[in-house]
Each structure stands twice: as C-alpha cells, then as structure tokens.
N, C-alpha and C positions, 0 to 999 in steps of 0.2 A: 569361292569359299575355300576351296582345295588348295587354290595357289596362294591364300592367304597363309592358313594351316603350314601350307610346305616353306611357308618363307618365316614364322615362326621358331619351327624345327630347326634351320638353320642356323637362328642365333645361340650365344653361346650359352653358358647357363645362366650366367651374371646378367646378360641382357633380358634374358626371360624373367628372371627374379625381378628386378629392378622395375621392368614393364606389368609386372604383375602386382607388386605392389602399388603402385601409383593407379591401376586401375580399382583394387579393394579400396584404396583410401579417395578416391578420385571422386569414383561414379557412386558411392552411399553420399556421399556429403554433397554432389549436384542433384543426385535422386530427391533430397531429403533437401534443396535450397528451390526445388523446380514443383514437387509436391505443396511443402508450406506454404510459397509464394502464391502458388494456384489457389488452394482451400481459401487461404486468411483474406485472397484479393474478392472472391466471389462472398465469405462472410460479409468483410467490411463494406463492398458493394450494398449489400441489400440493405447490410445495416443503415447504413449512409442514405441509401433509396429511401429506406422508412422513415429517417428523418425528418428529407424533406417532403416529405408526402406529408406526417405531420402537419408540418408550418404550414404546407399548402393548405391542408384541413384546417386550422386556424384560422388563417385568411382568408376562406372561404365562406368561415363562419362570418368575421366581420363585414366581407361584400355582400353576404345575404341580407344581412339586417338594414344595411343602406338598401338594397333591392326590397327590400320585405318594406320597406317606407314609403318606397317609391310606388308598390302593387295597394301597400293599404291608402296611400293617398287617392289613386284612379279609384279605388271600390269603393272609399267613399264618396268621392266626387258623384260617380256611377248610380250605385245602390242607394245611398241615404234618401230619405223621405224629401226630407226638409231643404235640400240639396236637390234634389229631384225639382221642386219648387220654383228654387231662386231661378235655375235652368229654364227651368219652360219659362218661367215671364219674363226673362232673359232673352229669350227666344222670340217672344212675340211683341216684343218694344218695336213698335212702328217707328222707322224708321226718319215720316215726312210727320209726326206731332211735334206741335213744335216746343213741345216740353221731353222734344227726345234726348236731351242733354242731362236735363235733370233727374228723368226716368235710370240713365244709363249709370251716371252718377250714383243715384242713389242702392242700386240694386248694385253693384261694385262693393260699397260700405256692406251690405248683407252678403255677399258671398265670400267678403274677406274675415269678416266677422263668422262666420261659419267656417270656416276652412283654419281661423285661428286656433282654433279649438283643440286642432290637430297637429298643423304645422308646427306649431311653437314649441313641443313634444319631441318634432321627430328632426331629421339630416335639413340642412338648410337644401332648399331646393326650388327651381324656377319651372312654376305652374302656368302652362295657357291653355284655354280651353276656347276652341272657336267653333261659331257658327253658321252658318251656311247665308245668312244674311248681313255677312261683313260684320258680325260683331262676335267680340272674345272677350274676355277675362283675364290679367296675367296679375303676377304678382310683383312685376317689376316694371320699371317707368318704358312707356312707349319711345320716350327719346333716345332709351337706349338698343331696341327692336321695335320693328315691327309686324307683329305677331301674322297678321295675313300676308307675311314671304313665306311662313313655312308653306303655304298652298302651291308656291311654286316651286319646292321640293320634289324632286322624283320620288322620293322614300314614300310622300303623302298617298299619292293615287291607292297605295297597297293599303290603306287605314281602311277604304273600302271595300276591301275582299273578307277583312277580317272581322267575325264574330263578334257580338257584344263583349264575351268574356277572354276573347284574345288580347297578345300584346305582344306592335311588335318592338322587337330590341336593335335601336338603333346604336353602333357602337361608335366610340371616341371621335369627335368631327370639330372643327374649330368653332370656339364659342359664338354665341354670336348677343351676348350680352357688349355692347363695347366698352362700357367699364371697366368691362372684367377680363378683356383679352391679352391685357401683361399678367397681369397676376392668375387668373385662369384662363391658359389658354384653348385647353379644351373639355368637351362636357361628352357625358355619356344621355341617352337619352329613351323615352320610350314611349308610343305611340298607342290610344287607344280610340274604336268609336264606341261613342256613348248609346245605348240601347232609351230609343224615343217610339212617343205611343203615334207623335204625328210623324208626317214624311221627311222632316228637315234633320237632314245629319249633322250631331255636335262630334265635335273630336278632343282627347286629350294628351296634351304631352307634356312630361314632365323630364328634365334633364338636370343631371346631378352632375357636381362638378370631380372632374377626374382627380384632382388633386387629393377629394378624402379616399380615396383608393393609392393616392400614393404615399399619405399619413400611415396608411397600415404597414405599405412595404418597407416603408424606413424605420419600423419598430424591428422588423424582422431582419432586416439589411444593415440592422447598423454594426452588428459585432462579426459579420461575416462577408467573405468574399463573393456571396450570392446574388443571382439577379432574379428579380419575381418579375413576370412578366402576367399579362391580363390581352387574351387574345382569342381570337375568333378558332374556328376547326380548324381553316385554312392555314394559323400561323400568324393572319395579320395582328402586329401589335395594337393593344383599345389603351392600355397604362402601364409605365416605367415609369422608374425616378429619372430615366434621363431622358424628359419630352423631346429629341431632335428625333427618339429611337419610334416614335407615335405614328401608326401610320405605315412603317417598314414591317417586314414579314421575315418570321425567321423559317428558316430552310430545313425545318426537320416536321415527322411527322407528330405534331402535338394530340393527335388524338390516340397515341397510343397510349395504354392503360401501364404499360411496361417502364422502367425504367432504361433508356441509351443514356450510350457512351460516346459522343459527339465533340468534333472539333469546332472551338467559337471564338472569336481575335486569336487562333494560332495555339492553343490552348485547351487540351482535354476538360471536357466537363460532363456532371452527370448530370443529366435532363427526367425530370419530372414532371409529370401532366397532372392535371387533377380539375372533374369538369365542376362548374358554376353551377349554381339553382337556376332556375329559370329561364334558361339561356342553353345554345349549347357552344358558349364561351366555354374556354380553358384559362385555366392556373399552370402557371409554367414557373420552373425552377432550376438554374444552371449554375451547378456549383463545382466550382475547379477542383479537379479532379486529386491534386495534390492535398487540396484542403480534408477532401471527406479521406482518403486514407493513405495517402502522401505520408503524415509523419510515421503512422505504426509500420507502413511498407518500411519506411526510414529505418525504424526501431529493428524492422524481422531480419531485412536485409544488412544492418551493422551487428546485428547477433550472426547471423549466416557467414559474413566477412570475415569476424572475429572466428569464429568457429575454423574456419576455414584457414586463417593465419595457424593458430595452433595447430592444424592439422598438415599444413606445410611445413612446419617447424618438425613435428613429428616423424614426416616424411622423409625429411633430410638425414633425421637420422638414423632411421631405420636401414634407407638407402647406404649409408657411411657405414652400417654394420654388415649389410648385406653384401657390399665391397669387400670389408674387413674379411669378412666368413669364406668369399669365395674368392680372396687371392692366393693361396695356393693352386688350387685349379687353375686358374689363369695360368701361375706360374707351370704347372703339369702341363697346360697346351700349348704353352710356347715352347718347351722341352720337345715335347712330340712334334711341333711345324718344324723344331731344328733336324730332328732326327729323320723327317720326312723328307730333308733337303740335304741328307747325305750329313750330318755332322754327327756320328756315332758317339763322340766323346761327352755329349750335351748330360748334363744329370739334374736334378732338383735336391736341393737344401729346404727342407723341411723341418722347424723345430719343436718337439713336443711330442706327446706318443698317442694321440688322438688316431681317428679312423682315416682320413687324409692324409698324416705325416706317415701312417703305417704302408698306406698307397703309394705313397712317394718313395719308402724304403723296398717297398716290395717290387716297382717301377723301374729305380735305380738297381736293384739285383737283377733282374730280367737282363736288361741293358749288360750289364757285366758278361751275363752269361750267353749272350748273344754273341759280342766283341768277343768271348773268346773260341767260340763256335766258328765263327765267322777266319778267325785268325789261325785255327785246325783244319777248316776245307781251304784255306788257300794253302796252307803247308804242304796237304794232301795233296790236290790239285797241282799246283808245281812239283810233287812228288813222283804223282803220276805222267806226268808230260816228260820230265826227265829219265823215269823208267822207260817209256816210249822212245826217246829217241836213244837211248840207251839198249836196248831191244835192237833197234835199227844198228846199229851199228858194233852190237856184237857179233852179229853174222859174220863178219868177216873183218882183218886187222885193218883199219881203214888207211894207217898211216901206209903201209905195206903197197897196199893197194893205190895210192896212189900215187906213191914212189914210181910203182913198177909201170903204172900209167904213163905217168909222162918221160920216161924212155921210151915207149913206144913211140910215144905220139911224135917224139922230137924224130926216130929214127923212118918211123913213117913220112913225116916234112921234107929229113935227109935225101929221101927218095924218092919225092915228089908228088906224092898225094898229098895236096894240101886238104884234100875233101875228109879222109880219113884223119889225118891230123887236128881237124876241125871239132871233127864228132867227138875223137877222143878227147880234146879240150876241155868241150862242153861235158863230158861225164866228170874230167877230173875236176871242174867248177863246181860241178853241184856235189863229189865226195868231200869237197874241202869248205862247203857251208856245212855238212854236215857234222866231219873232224870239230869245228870252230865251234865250242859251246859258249866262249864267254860272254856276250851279250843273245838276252834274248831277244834283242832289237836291231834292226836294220835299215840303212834309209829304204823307201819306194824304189831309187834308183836299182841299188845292188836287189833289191825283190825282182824289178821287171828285166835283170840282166839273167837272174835265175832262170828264170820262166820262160827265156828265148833261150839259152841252152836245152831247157827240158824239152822243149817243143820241133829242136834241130834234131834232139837224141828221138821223140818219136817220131817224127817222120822218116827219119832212119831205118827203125824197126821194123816198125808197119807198113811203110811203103808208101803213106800219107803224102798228103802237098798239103798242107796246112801253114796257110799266110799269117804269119802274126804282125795286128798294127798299132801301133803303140804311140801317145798322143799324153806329155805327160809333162806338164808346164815346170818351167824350175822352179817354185813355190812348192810344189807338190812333191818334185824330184827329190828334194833335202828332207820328206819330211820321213820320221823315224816308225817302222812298222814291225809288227812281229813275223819272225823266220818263216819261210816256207803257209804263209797263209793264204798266198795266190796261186802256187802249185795246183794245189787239191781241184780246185776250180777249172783251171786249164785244163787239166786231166779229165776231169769230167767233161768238157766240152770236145775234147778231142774225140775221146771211147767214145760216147753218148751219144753225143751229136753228129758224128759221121755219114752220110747219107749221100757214096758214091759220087760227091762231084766237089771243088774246090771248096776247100773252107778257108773260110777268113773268121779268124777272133782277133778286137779290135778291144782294146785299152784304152780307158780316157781318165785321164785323174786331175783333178783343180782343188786348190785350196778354197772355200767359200768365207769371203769375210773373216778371216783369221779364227774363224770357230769349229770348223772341222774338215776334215778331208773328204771329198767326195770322187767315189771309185766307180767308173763301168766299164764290166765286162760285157761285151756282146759278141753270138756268135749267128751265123746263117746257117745253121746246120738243120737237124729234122726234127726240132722243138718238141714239142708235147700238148697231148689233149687237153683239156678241161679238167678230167677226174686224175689222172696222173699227176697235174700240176700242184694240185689239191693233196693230195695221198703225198707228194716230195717235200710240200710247205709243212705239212703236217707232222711229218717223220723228220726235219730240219730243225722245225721250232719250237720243237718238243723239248719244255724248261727240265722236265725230273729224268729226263731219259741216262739208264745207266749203262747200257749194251757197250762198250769200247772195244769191240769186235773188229777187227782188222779190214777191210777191203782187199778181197783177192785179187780187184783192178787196179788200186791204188796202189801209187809210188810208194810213199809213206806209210799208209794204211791211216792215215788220217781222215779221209772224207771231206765233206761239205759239210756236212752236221757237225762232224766234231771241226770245221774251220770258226763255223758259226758259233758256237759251244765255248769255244778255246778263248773268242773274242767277246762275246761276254760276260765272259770270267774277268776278260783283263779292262775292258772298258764300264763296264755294266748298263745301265739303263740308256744311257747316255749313246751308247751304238748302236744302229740301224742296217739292216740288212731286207732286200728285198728280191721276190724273184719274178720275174716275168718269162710266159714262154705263148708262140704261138705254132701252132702244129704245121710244119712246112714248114715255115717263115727263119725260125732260132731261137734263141734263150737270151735273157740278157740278166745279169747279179749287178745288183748297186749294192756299195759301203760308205756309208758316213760315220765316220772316224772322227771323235772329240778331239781338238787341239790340247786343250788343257790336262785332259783324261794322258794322253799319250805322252805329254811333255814328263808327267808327273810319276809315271813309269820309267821312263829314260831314266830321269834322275835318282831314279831307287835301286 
C-alpha cells in the first residue's frame, strides 16, 4: 500500500487530477449498476419464484380433483353398502355351476349399473377390481386387457402389506389398454385391497390417463416458455407435454421447498417444486431465466448503460477542463526540467493575472535574479583568481627576472654545466607560464611539460630522487586544460608523501569516448589513514568553503581544495574528482573532465 501511495506522489498533478476524477465518476456509477443489479435481481427472483409457485398451486388444485375421483371412486367401491353386496356374490359365484356364465354376466350389469351412478359424474377412468378366484370386474372390454396380468406385476405383491384404507400410487407406466396406446400412451394408476369379512382378498385399481394432466399443462404452457413437469421425490418424470421426456429424471433436487437457479438444454432456468395431495409426487416448474426477469434486467441494465454513456460524456469534459486548468503548470514543469538540465535562459509566458500567471511572473523574476547572481560570482570569482595570480607575481618584476635567468643559464651551458643550465631552464619555464596570462587554457601537453620542470626544480631543492612517469595518449595530449591545475597536486605528492625511499608519481591521461578526459595521478609514497583520508576529502569538498588562505608549502598557494574549487567553478556538475589513499602503500587523484564543458570555455 506504501509503494502504491509513493508511486501516486510521484505523478504529476494533471495525472492525479484526471485519475481522481475518473475514479469519483467511475466507482458511484459501478457502485450504484452492481448495488441495483443485485437488489432488483433477488426482487424479480422471488417475485418470478412466486409466480410460479402460483400456477404450480393451480395445477395442483386440478390434479387433486382427478385424484380426489380417483380416491372417491376406491371408497366407494370399498365402503358402499350396496356395493359391498354385488362384491361378496361376486365373490362367491361358483366357478364349476354351470350357470357360471350367466351368474357372471348378470352381476357385471349390477356393478356397472352401480358404479354408473358415479363414474358418469366424475374423470373418465379405467376400473378393475379382482378377486382371488380368477374373477374381476373392469370397465373396459377384456379383448383389450387382461385384467389377471396385473397379478403378475411386481407392484401387486405390495397390495398386500397395505391397510384397508391405504393406497398405493403407481406412477406413469405404458398403458396397457391397447386401443388406447397411440392416442394414450400412458396412465397413472392406483392400487388398493378391499377390506373383506371372509378370508379372500379383492383388490382395486384404477388408472387415469396421463394426458388429462397434460390438458392442464397446456392451459399453463401455452403463453409461456415454461415446462411443468409431474414427478416423483427422486425427479423421475410421471407427465410432460413432451411424452418421449416420461420416464427420464431430471437432475436437480425437486424436493426442495426453495426456489434454484439451474442449467436445463444450456440455458438458465428457475425451478420450482410444489408437493401433490396424496402422493409425495412433485410439481415442477422451469422457467427461463431470461423470461422471468431478462427483459427488466434488459430495462435496469440500458438505464445503467445510458446513465453511464452521459457520464462518459461528462467525464470527457471535465477531463478537457481539467487539462485546460492545469497547463500552465505543465508548462512551469517543463521550464523547471529545462533549468534542471543546465538551460538557465528557459522562462514561462503566462497570460492573465490569475494565481498561476502571478506564479509564473514571480518564477520568471527568481530566474532573472539568479542569472544575474550567478553572472556577479563568476565576475568575482575570475576577479579573484586574477587577483591571485596577480599577488604571485607582484613579488617580484617577472619580465626582469627572467631576462636575467636565462643569461645565466645560457652562461652556465657556456661553461659546461648542463645540469645547472637544466634547472635554470626549468625555473625560467615555469616564470614564463606565469608572465603568459592570455589564455586561461592550455593543452595537457604544455600542463605535464610544466609539472616535470617543477618536479626537476624540487628534486633540486630538497635533495629528492622523485621519478616522474608519464603515460599520456595523443587524444588526451591536445586536449585543452586549465593553467597550473596539476601543479598543486604534484606538490602535494612530493611534500606529503615523502617517506625516505624512491618515489615514483605516475600520470595517466585518456580521452573516454569523446565525452571527457580522464586523469590519474598516483604516487607510492606514505598514503594516509582512514580518519585523515576522511578529515582531507572533507576539507577538499567542502562546496561553501571561504578560507583562500595561502599555503606556506605550496608553490602557488593554491592547494588541492582550491584546485578542486577552481574546477568546479569552471566545469560544474559535470567534473568529477576523487581521492584514494592507503597508508604505506600512496595516494592516487582521478579527474574526469567534460569534453563539451571544456570545448565551450576554449572558445569564450
């Protein structure tokens, strides 16, 4: 979250604006399309669930009343007195009289005649009542059943575990009427035994055709994309309008009370359960899911879109103002990356007298008054260096001086010290870079011809053997340096680092890819500690330091610090100096020297 936060900060302000915008207008109008979408989906759900719960109640009501026909036909079969009657001497028609034909016959005409009474009333439906002495009753012609198969039913055996006033419910099974097995193919059906005073058990079943159960679903199905289904706990289908479906089991749990949200042909639907009387068949209900609240999602979600078009619209141009508003800034921070990249002259045009234009004029004054600060310490600065060597060289008349030099030196040659002659050379070289103020630029070469005069002249003095080696490629040789800036350094290495036994300082200079000069100086002399190295880097590269206090050791009285000092005056950021030192071992100075920085001095 931190390095979120910090990588926010970083953008500019126009970016933060612009992102903060788009998220105030962004995240209310997702809030407020992910909110409603949720609320109205779980409304129209239940609402849509209560529907069909409805219709399933409905149809429930009309399967009961074909069942409610089916239970009052068995009770009266069962219970009626009169009925009761035809039964028993139904029962006890002797089988070997040989007026058993006529017996059977005639008592048929009385049970149908009895049972008219009611049937003609109620659902058409196919009655057989059989008795344990190979003889039944049906209401429909033997040629088209025959009524002693049902005893070879598995279903049968379970007639007798079950109670006078039981019943059981056989569900959807292929008809077995065979008239009726194109046009109805299958029936639903129900089992019952008849409660008898002798030992011979009657049984009755009655089987209703599934088709009036699919009369009801196409009253309910026909304006809608709905499927009613009629099926057992487990799922298995008992009736649909589409009989190939009779038989198949659908794959969700129907005995829940609850409303799901189920996949059926590849397609969301909501499922409905709703349990039967008498039974504990289910009412099932799968209505596509588009249908129950498809088009108002339709309706919420093209108000949402629309909503949101306008608010894109709006966003655009909020953004386009918030651009507007904040180009001056822009413009103030690309003035500030110019000025950060060395172009001092960079300024902002600002038009109007607003709190930003007033920023920008107050910006643009700064800037003035820097460039001219800036344009007084180098006056100064070349005021002071010129004072300095000015100092140097009022001591004594130089021109004079080195007149008077080189008759010695020629008169000393004359007479065969060339070793004297030598020395003297070397002093009148370095009085006559002195005399020379017209450039304050010289190549490398003429610097490291200096610095091996100075270094003949101390050995001279002090009685030194001091090697100098010098490693200085012609790239590097031509390239243009300021006067006397190697001096100081030599001199320091020679005093400094003296430590009783041969010194070697060694010079290595190369040009690096055309981009700046690279300088080392190393010496094997008696280096320096740790906390010394520290305390000299310290007191060198010290940026405010004002002391310009002479060096009682130094040539010049210039120093290391003011070499260091002088050269980032002239190069600035752009020049690199470093010092290393190991105690025993010696001292080594690197300069990296801008090509560009230096060209650009020559020529001024």
């Amino acid at each position: 979250m931190k390095l979120f936060w910090k990588k926010i900060k970083q953008m500019s302000l126009r970016t933060r604006l612009i992102i903060s915008v788009i998220l105030c207008i962004f995240f209310p109008w997702v809030s407020t399309y992910i909110v409603s979408n949720y609320f109205t989906k779980d409304v129209l759900e239940q609402r849509a669930a209560k529907q069909s719960e409805d219709d399933l109640r409905m149809l429930e009501l009309g399967i009961k009343n074909m069942f409610d026909d089916m239970i009052y036909t068995s009770n009266y079969i069962q219970f009626d007195s009169n009925m009761n009657q035809l039964l028993k001497s139904h029962k006890l028609i002797d089988a070997d009289s040989p007026s058993v034909k006529q017996e059977i016959a005639l008592n048929y005409i009385r049970i149908s005649n009895e049972l008219s009474g009611i049937t003609d009333l109620l659902m058409p439906m196919y009655i057989t009542i059989l008795f344990e002495n190979d003889l039944y009753y049906t209401n429909y012609s033997r040629i088209d059943f025959n009524p002693l198969q049902f005893k070879e039913k598995p279903w049968f055996e379970k007639l007798d575990h079950l109670s006078f006033y039981q019943t059981y419910w056989l569900g959807a099974h292929p008809t077995y009427i065979k008239s009726d097995r194109e046009t109805y193919p299958y029936l639903i059906t129900i089992g019952r035994r008849i409660q008898s005073s002798d030992s011979l058990n009657s049984y009755i079943i009655i089987s209703l055709k599934e088709n009036e159960i699919k009369k009801l679903f196409s009253q309910f199905q026909s304006e809608k994309r709905a499927k009613f289904y009629l099926t057992n706990k487990t799922g298995e289908i008992y009736s649909s309008l589409d009989k190939d479906e009779v038989g198949m089991k659908l794959p969700y749990d129907v005995m829940n009370d609850h409303y799901q949200i189920v996949d059926y042909e590849k397609e969301k639907h909501l499922m409905v359960s709703y349990p039967v009387s008498y039974s504990n068949w289910r009412l099932v209900s799968l209505v596509p899911y588009e249908d129950t609240i498809g088009s108002i999602n339709t309706v919420t979600r093209t108000t949402i879109l629309i909503q949101g078009g306008f608010l894109v619209l709006f966003l655009i141009g909020l953004i386009l103002l918030v651009r507007e508003f904040t180009k001056p800034i822009t413009r103030l921070h690309h003035v500030t990356k110019a000025i950060k990249q060395g172009d001092l002259s960079a300024r902002i045009h600002l038009p109007g007298n607003n709190d930003v234009a007033q920023l920008g004029h107050s910006f643009n004054h700064m800037l003035d008054t820097i460039e001219d600060m800036i344009e007084q310490i180098k006056r100064q600065e070349e005021a002071k260096r010129n004072a300095e060597l000015d100092m140097l060289q009022a001591q004594i008349n130089p021109h004079f001086l080195f007149n008077v030099l080189n008759a010695i030196r020629l008169k000393i040659k004359m007479g065969g010290d060339t070793v004297s002659a030598s020395l003297i050379y070397s002093l009148s070289a370095l009085l006559r870079m002195t005399i020379n103020r017209n450039n304050a630029f010289i190549t490398l070469e003429e610097e490291v011809r200096i610095v091996k005069h100075y270094v003949d002249l101390m050995n001279f003095r002090h009685q030194h053997d001091v090697e100098l080696v010098i490693d200085v490629n012609e790239a590097a040789a031509s390239f243009l340096v300021p006067r006397f800036f190697l001096q100081p350094v030599i001199e320091n290495a020679v005093i400094h680092g003296h430590n009783n036994r041969k010194e070697t300082i060694k010079i290595f200079a190369k040009e690096e890819n055309k981009t700046y000069l690279e300088i080392i100086i190393t010496d094997n002399g008696k280096g320096m500690d740790k906390l010394t190295l520290e305390r000299l880097k310290e007191k060198v590269f010290q940026p405010n330091r004002t002391d310009h206090s002479k060096s009682n050791h130094s040539f010049n009285g210039i120093g290391v610090q003011n070499v260091y000092q002088r050269m980032n005056l002239i190069y600035g950021e752009s020049f690199h100096m470093q010092i290393y030192s190991i105690e025993g071992e010696g001292t080594t100075l690197s300069f990296q020297i801008p090509v560009h920085k230096e060209c650009v001095e020559c020529m001024e």
